[in-house]
Every structure is written in C-alpha cells, then in structure tokens.
C-alpha positions in Angstrom: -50.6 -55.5 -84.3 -49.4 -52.4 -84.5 -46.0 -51.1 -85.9 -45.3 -49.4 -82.2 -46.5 -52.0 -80.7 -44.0 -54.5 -82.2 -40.9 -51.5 -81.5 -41.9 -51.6 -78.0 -42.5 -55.5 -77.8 -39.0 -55.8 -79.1 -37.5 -53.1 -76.7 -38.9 -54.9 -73.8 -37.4 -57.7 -74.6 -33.9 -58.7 -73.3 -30.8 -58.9 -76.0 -27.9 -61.0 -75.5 -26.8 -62.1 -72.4 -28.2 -61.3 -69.1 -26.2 -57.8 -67.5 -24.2 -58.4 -64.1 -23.7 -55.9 -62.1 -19.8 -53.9 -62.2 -17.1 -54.7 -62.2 -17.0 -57.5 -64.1 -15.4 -60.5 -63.1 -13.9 -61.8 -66.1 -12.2 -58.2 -67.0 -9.6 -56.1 -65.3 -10.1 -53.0 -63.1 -9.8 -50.0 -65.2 -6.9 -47.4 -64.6 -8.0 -44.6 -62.4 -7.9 -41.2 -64.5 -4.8 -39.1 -62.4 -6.4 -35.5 -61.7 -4.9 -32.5 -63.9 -1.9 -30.4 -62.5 -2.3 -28.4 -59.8 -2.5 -24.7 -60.5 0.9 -23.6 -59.4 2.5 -26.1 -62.7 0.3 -23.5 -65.2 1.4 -20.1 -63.8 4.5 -21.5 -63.9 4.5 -22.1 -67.2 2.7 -19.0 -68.1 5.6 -17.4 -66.4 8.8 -19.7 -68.8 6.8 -18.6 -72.1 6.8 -14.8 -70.4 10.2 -14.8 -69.9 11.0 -16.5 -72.7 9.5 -14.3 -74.8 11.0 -11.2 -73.2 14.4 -12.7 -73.8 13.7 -13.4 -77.5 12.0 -9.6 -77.8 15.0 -8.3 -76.2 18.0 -9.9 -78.3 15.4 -8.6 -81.3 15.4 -4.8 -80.7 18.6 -4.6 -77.9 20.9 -1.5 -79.0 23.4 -1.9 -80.9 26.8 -2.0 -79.0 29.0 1.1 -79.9 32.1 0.3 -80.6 35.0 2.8 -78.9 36.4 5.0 -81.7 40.4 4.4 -81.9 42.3 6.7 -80.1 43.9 8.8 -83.1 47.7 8.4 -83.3 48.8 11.8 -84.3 52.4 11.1 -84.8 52.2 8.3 -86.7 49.1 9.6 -89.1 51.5 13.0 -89.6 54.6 10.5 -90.4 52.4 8.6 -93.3 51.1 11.8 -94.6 54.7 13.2 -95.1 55.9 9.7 -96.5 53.1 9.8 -98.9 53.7 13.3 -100.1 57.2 12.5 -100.7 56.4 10.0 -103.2 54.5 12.4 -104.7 56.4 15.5 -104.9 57.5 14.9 -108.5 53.8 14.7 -109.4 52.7 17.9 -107.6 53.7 22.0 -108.0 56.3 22.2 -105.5 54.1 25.3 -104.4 51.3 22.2 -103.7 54.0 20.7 -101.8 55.0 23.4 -99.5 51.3 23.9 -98.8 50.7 19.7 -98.2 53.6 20.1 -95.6 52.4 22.6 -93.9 48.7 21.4 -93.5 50.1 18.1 -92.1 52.5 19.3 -89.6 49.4 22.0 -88.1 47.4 19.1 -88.3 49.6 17.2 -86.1 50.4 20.2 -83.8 46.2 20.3 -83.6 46.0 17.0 -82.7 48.7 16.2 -80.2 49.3 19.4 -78.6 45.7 20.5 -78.9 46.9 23.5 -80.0 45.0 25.6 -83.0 47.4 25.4 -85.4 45.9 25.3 -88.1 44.9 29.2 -88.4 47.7 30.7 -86.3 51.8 31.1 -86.4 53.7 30.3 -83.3 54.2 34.0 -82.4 50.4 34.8 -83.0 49.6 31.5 -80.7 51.8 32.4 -78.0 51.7 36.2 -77.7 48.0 36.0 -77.5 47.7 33.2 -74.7 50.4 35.4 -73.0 52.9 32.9 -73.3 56.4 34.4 -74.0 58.0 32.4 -76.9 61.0 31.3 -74.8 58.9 29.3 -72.2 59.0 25.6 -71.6 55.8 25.2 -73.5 57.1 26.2 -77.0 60.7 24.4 -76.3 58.7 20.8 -76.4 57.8 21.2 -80.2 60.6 24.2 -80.7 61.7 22.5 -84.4 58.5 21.9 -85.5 57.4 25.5 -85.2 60.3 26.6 -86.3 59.9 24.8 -89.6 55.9 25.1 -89.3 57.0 29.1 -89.0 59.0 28.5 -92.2 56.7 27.2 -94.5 54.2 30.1 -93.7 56.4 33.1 -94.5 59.2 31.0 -96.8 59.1 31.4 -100.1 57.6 28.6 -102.3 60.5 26.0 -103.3 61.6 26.7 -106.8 61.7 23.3 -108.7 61.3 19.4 -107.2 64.6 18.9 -105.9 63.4 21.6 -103.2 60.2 20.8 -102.4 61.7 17.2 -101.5 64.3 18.4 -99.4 61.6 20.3 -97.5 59.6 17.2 -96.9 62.9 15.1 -95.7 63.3 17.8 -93.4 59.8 18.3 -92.1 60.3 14.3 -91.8 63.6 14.8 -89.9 61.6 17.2 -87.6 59.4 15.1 -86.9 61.3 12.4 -85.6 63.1 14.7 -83.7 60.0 15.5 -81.7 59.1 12.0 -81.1 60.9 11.2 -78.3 
C-alpha cells in the first residue's frame, strides 16, 4: 500500500464522535452579532472631532486682546513732575530748573487743553487763532499762562532759594487751575 493511499484511507475515515446537525442540543444559542452604527452616528462624529479641532486651532492662533491704553491724567502727571523737581532743585542749575518748569506746565497745557504749547507763548497762540487775549478761552487757564509767559521771557532764577520759590509757585498755579 501506498503512502497516499493510507492519507486518504485515514481521511475517509470518521474521527471522534459522529457530527449532529446545529445547533447543538447540549450548548447554548450563541449571541446574535448587533449590526454596526448607522451612518448618521459617524458623520456625527466626524463633525465633534471638526469642531473640536476648530475650537482648539482657534484658542491657538486667536488675537491677542488689546488692552485700552489709560486715559492720561494731565493734571495729576503735571502735579508729580513739579513735586519731583522740587526735591531736586538743590541738585540741579536753577537755569535747569526754570527750564524743567516750564516743559512740564506746556506739557500739561498740550495735554489738557490740547493746546500746542509746547512751541508757542500765549500771545503767539492766541493772536494767530484770532482769539483776542481777553476772551473766555484764555481766562480758564489765565494763571498758568501768565506764569507759563514768565518762565519764557523771565530771567533765569539766580541761586536755589529762587528756583524753589518758582516751583511752589508754578505748584500753587496749578492747584489753582484744578477746580
């Protein structure tokens, strides 16, 4: 006998126990395998990780916010400014004085009465706009241009003792036009 013969003599013959037909008696039913998710469940989940990712792209590269810039307080930064160059007057020219007093009160004059103080007297201000020096407009800051006025065609104080008086009085002004 051959060695195929003896494979297929083998193969013909029946292993184990005889085979019954399904389902089995002796063994439970099997659980019925639940169809997949309709379609609508993945494009709605295509849709949350879309979204998702838009909202995580977005807080990624959003602007920045810009933060309002403080309205400036002209009175109060001119007040400082004088108050600091008072402490300093002993360690300054009193010429360096006069000229710190001035710069502060035409930088306050710029700032709250948007007018262009800095480059201009009162008369050269006024005469140009046409504005005769007497009018209501000049009588709201009156002291301080008369002092501003001052400083530009006064002579330079002469020692310390001056230059501090004019600060105290350019700080006197100043109050004077708060109200």
């Amino acid at each position: 006998m051959s060695l195929s013969a003896f494979f297929f003599a083998q193969a013909q013959q029946p292993q184990g126990p005889p085979l019954q037909p399904l389902p089995h008696p002796e063994l439970p039913d099997p659980p019925l395998v639940l169809p997949g998710p309709d379609w609508w469940v993945y494009i709605l989940a295509a849709l949350l990780v879309i979204v998702l990712l838009g909202l995580v792209l977005w807080l990624l590269f959003r602007p920045a916010k810009v933060l309002p810039t403080p309205l400036p307080k002209p009175w109060s930064t001119a007040m400082n400014r004088l108050r600091d160059i008072l402490t300093q007057v002993s360690l300054k020219t009193p010429s360096q004085t006069a000229a710190d007093v001035s710069e502060t009160l035409r930088q306050y004059f710029l700032q709250r009465y948007k007018i262009p103080a800095p480059s201009r007297t009162s008369q050269e201000l006024f005469q140009r706009q046409g504005i005769p020096a007497t009018s209501l407009r000049l009588q709201k800051y009156e002291s301080l241009a008369d002092l501003w006025d001052q400083l530009a065609f006064a002579p330079v104080p002469a020692d310390h003792e001056e230059a501090a008086n004019l600060v105290k009085q350019a700080i006197a002004n100043l109050e004077e036009d708060r109200s």
